[in-house]
DRENROTOR-445268 format. One record per residue: y negated, z, x of N, C-alpha, C, CB in turn; residue in one letter. Coordinates in steps of 0.05 Angstrom, whole numbers, plus 5000, padded with zeros to 4 digits. Each point is the difference from the previous one (the first is absolute). Glycine has a CB too. Example, Ala and Ser with C-alpha at 12.3 -4.5 7.8 and 13.67 -1.06 7.14 Angstrom:
511451565264497650004982497650005018502350254962A/495649615031497650015016497850144985501349575024S/
***
This chain:
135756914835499950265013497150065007504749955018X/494650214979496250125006500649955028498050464964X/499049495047500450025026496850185012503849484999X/496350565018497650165002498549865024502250464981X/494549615009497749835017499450135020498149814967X/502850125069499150215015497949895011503950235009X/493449714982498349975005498950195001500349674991X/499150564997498550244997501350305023499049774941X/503750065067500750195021499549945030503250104967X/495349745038499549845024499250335017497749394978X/500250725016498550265008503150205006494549944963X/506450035034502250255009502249935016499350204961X/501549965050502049995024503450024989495750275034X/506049524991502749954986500650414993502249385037X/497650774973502050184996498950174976501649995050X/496249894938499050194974501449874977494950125017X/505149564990501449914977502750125004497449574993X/503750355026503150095002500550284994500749685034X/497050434963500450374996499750044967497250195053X/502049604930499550004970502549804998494250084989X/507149765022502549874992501650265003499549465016X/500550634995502450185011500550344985498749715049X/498050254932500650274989501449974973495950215024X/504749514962501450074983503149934996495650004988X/506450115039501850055001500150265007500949585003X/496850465012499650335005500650174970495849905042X/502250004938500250164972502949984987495149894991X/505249915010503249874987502850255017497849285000X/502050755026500950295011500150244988498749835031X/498550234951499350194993499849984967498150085049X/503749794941499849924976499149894982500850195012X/496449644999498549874986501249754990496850215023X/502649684952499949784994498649775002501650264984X/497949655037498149765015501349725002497950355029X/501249534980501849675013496749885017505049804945X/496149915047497849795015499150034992500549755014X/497750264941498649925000497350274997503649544987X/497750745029498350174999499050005024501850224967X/499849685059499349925029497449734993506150125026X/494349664962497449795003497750264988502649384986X/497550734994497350124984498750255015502249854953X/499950175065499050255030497849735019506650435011X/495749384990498349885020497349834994504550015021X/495049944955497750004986498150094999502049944989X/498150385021498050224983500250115040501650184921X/499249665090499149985035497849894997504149935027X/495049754958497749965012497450114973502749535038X/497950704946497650064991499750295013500149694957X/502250545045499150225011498950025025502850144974X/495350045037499250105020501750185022496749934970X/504449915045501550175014499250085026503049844976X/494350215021499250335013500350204983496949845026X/503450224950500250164977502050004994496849964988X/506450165025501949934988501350104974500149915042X/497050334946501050254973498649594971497450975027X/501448894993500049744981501749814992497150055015X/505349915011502549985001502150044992498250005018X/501350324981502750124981499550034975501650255033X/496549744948498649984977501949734989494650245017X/504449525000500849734994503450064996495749715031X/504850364989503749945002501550104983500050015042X/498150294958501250194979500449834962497150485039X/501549434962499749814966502249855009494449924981X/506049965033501649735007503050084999496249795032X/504150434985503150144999501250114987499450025024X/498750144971500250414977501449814969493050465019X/508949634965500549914981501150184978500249645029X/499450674982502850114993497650335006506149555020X/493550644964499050315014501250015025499950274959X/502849715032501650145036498049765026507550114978X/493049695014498849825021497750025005502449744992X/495350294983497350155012500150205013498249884970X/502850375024500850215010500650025032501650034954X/500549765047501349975043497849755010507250064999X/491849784992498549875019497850095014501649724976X/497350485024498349965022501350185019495549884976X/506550255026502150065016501249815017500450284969X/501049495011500149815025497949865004504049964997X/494249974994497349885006499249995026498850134960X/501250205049499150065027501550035011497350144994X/506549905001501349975026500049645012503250494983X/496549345002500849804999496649935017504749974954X/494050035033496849885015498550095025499249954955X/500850355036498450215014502150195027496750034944X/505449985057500650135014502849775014497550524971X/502849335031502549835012498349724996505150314985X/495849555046498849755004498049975008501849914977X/496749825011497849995007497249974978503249855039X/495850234976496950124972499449714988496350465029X/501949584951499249774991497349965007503150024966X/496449735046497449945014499749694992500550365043X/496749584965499449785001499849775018498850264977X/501849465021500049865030496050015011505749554984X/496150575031496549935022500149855026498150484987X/500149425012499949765020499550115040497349674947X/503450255055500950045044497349955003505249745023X/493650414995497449955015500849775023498150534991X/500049495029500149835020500450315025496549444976X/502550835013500250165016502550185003495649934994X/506050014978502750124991502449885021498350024946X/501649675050500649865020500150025020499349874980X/498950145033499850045029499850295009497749565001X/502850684988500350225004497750125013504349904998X/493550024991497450025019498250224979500049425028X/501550644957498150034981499550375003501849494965X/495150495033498650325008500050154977496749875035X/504450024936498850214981502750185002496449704963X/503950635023502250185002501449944981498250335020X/504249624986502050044988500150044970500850145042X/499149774938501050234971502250034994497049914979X/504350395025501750004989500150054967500950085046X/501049874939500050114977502450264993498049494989X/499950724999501550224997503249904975494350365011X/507449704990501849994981500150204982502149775027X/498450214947499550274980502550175006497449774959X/502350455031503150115005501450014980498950245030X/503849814977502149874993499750264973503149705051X/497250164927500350244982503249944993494450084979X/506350175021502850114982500150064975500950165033X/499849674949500350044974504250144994494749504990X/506250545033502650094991500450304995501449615026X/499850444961500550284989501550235017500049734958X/498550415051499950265019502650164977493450035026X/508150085001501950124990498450404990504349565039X/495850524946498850274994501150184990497149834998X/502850485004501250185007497550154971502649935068X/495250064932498550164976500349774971495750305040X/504149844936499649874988498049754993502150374999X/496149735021496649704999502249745015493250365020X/508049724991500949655012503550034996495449905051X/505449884953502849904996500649725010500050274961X/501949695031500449635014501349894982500750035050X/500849704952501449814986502450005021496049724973X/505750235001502749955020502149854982499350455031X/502549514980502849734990501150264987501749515046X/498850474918501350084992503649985001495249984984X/506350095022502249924994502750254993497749565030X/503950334950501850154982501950095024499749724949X/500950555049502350115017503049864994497250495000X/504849415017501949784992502550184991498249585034X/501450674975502150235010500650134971497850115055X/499349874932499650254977500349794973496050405028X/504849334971498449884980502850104974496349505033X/505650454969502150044977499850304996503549595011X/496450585007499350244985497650144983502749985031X/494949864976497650044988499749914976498550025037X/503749664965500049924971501950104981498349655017X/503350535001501650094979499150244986503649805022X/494150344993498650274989497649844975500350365057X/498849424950497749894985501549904973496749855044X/506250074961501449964967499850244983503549705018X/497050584994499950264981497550084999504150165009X/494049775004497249984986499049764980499250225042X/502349644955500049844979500450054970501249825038X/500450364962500450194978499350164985501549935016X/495750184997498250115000498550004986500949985028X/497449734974498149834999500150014966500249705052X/497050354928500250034975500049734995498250434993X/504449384995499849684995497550014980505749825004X/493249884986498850024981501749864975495850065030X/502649894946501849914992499649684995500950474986X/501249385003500049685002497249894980506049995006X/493849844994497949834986499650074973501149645028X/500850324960502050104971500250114991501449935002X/497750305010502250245001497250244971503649955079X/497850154908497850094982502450344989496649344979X/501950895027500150215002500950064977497150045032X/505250104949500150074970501649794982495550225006X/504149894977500349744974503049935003494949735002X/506050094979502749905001500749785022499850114952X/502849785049500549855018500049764982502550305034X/495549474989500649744987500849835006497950064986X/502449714997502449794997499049745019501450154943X/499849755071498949835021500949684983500950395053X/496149604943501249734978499849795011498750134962X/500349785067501349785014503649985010494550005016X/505650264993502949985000501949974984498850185023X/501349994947500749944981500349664982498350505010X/499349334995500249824995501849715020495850304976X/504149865056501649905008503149975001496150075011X/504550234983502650034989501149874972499050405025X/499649554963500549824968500549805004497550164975X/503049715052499749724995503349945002494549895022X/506750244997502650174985501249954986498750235004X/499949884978501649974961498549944985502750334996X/495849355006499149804983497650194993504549694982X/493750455029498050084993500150294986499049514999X/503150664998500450164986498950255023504149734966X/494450425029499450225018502250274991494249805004X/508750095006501550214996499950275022502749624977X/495750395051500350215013497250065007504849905014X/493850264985497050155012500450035025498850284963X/499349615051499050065029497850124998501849665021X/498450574992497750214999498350075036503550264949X/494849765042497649985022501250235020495349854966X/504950055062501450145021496250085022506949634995X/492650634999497450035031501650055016495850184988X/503249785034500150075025497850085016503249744994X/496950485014497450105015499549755028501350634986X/496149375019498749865012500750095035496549934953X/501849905067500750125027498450205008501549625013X/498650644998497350175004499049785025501650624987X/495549495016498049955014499050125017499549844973X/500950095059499550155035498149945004503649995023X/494850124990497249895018501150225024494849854958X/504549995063500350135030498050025017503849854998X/494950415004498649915025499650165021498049754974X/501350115047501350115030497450055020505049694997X/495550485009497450075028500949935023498250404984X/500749365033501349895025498150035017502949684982X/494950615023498750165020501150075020498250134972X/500749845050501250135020501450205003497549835007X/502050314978501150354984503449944989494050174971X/505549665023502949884979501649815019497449974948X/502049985074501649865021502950104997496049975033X/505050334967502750105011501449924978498950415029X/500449664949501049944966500849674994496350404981X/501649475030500049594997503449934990496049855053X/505350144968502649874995501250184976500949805052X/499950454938500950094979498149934973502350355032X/494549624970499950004970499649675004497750544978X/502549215035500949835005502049914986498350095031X/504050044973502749994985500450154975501649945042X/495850284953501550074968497749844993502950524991X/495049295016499049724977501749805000495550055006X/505649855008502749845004501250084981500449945044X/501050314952502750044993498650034960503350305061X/494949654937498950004968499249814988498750335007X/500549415017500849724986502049884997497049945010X/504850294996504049864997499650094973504150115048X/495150014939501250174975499149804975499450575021X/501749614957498749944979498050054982502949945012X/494650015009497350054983498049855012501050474987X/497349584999497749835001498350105021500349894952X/499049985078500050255019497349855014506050235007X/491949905004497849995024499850035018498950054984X/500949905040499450125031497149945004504749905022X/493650314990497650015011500550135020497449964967X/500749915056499150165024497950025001502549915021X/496150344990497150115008499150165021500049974962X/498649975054497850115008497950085006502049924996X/495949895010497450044983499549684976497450345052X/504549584946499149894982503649994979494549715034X/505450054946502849984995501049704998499550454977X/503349525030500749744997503450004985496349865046X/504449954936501549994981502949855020495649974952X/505950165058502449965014503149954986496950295029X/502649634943503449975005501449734992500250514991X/498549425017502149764998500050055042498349534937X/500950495077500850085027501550275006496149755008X/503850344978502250264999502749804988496150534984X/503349344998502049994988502349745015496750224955X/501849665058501149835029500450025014499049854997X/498750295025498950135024501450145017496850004979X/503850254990499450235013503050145022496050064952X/505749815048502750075013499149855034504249964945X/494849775052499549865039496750114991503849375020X/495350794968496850115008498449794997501150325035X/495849824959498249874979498150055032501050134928X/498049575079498550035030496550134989503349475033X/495650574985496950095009498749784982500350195056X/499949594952498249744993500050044959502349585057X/499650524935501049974968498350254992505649785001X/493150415015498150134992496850005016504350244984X/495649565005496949955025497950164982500749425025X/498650534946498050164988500650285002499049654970X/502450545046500650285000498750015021504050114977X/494050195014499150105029500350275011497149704993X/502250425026501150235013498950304977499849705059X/501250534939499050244993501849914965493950145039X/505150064942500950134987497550024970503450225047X/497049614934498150014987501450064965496849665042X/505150434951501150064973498350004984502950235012X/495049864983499149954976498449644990499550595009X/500149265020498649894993502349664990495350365031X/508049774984501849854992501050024977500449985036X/498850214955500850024966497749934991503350374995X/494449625004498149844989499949654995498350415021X/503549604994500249664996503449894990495949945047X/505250314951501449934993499649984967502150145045X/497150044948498450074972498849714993498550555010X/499649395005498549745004502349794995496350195038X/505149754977501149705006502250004985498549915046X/503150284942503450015004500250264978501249825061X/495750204919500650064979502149964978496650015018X/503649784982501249814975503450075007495749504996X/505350675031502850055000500750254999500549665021X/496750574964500450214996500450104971497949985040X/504050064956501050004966499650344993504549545002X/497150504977500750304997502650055006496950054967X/504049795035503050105011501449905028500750024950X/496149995058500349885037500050265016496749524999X/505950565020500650145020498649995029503949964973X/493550225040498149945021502050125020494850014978X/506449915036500550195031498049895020505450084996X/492850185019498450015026501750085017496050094984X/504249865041500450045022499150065025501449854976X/497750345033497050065010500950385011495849584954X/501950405068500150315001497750114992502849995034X/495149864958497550184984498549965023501950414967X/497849445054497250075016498149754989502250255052X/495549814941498549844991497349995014502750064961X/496849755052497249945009497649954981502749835033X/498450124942497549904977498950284992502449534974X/495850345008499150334981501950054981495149944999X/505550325000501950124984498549864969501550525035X/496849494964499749954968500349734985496950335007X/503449565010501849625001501950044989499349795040X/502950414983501949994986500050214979501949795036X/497850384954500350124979499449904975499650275027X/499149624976498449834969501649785004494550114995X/507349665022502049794998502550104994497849755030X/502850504983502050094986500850154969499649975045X/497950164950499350044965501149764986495250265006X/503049555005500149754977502849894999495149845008X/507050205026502549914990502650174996497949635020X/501150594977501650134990499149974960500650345059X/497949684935499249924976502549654990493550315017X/505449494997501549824991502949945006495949884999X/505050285014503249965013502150284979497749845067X/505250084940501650204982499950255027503949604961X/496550365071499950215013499749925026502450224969X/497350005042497449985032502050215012493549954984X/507749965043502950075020497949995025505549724976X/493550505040499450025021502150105021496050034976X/505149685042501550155020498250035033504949794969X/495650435029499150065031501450145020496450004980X/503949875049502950035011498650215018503449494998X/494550664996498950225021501750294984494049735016X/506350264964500550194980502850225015498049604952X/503950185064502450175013498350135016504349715001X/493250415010499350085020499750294986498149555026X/502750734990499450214984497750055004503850175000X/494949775025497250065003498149844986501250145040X/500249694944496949764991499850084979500249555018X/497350444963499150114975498649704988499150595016X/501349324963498149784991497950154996502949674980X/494650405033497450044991497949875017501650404982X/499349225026498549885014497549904977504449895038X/493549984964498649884976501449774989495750135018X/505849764995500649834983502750074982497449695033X/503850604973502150054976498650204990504749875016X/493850284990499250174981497349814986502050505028X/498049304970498849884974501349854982496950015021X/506749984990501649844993502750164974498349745056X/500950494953501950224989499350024968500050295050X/497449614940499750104977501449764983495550305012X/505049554997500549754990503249855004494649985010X/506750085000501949895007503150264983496249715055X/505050084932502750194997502650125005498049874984X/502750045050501650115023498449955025504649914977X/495850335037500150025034501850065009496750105005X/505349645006502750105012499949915022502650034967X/498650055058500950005031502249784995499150555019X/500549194992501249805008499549815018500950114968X/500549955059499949885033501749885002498550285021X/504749714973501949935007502149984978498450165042X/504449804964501749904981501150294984501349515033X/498550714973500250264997498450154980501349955041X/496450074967498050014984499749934973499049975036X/501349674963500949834979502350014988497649785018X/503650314992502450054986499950294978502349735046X/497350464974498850264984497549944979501350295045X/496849544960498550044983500449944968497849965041X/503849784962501749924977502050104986499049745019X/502850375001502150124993499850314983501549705040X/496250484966499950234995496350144984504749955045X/494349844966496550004997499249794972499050065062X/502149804928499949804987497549914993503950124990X/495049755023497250025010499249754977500250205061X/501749654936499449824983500250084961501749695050X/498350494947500950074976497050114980505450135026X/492749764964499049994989498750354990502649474999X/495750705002500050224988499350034977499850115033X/499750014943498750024972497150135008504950084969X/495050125051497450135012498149895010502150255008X/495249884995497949785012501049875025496050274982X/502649605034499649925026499750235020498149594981X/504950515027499250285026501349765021501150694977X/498849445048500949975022502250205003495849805015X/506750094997502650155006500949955028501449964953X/497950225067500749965027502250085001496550045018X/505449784995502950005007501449955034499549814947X/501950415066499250085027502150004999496250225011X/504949625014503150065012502150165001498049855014X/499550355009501050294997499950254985499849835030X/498650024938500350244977502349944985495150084994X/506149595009502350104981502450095010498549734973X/
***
């Protein structure tokens, strides 16, 4: 078993060590993947850093812990709740006077200022520049009916076709099957088995605006991403806000006892669409086909530059079969999409339908067929509660 040399820790005081033993159950709370042998290599890099310099400190720890973006990402979040703002500071042993002692001593006092406490948690917000994070979770009330609206949108959906599958021409003879059938009658290929296609699964991508803006909406479009990894297709969940993160296999577990705060730590407050489709483009290219189905979820307020998103959305409306903007502001008679971020969104996208609730969704499917492919360019089709 390694054992570690505390010779080099002589200089420091019991509660600094005990405050570097103790932070990596702290991380392990917060998801990290640590144990002992990332606790000895913390307590190691005690006796080379300077800890009057504690940005030398967190440099060190940070290599030692961080293993993962998300984990680079939250550590110096807990870094400083854990070091800098709870407990006790990290100092050096210094030695007792003879005047400390005896309380005799004339020099003043030093105190040390403490830094302040910074807040890295996400402010609840009311404009589009800010927003918060919050526990996603599926409405329990709505779930069999939402999935029963998301089966007749299923229908919809242009399949593609199977592997096999080849457009024209005659029908052909499936000569593995055929040969299996001969065995039968001593080899005699008395019956033709002929090649059976089957269209393939269509292809979902989901993605969701979890802005402060989108707070009231959470639990319904919660449950219609839920209710689309029941089905039969080949299906995506994304969440965004200023940045993006790939959610479904937690939707697809999660999402009924709710997906906590901690499971989105790389999300941060406000509203950045274009620059979440930029990476989506980026990272999560390779699951954009031509006969991949985009639903957004979003009300259009965008904090980025409109021209982010316009030019991310060009390019995926270009590689996808169709682009479904739902926005649940649309039941409003007074609201008009002419925020920047839908009126740069409008040129590009091939439905705008009003979907908040199980009603909505239901109408939109039922009567809007929003999923149905057009022969026409790329327009936008606003679809309003109270116009039909």
């Amino acid at each position: 078993m390694e054992r570690l040399d505390l010779s080099g820790l002589t200089g420091m005081t019991a509660a600094v060590i005990r405050q570097v033993r103790e932070f990596t159950p702290f991380l392990r709370k917060h998801g990290f993947r640590v144990g002992t042998p990332e606790t000895l290599t913390a307590l190691r890099c005690l006796t080379e850093a300077d800890l009057s310099m504690p940005e030398e400190l967190f440099l060190a720890l940070r290599s030692v812990y961080a293993r993962s973006p998300a984990e680079w990402a939250s550590f110096p979040h807990l870094f400083k709740r854990h070091f800098l703002n709870q407990g006790t500071r990290l100092e050096e042993k210094k030695r007792v006077q003879a005047e400390e002692r005896s309380g005799n001593s004339r020099s003043p006092t030093v105190t040390q200022d403490h830094p302040p406490i910074l807040s890295f948690a996400m402010q609840p917000g009311s404009s589009p520049s800010q927003g918060e994070r919050y526990a996603l979770q599926a409405d329990p009330s709505r779930l069999r009916a939402v999935l029963a609206v998301s089966k007749r949108a299923l229908r919809q959906f242009d399949s593609p076709p199977g592997r096999r599958f080849r457009r024209g021409g005659r029908d052909r003879v499936n000569l593995r099957a055929t040969m299996r059938g001969s065995v039968r009658y001593v080899g005699e290929p008395l019956r033709l088995h002929w090649q059976q296609y089957r269209p393939d699964r269509p292809s979902v991508m989901i993605l969701i605006d979890i802005s402060g803006s989108m707070k009231e909406y959470a639990p319904f479009m919660t449950t219609l991403a839920w209710s689309f990894t029941r089905l039969r297709l080949r299906c995506e969940v994304f969440v965004f806000s200023t940045r993006l993160k790939r959610v479904t296999h937690l939707v697809a577990r999660k999402a009924i006892q709710g997906i906590p705060v901690s499971e989105l730590a790389e999300l941060k407050g406000g509203t950045r669409i274009g620059e979440a489709l930029e990476e989506l483009l980026y990272k999560y290219g390779g699951l954009l086909r031509r006969h991949t189905f985009v639903i957004i979820a979003s009300d259009g307020f965008d904090a980025g530059h409109p021209e982010r998103l316009r030019s991310a959305l060009r390019t995926l409306s270009e590689r996808v079969r169709h682009v479904v903007w739902l926005n649940p502001l649309l039941g409003d008679p007074e609201y008009e999409p002419i925020s920047s971020g839908m009126s740069a969104a409008m040129p590009y996208i091939h439905r705008l339908v009003d979907v908040h609730d199980l009603e909505s969704w239901r109408q939109a499917v039922e009567e809007s067929q929003i999923f149905q492919p057009s022969s026409v360019p790329v327009t936008p089709l606003s679809v309003r509660t109270q116009d039909v």
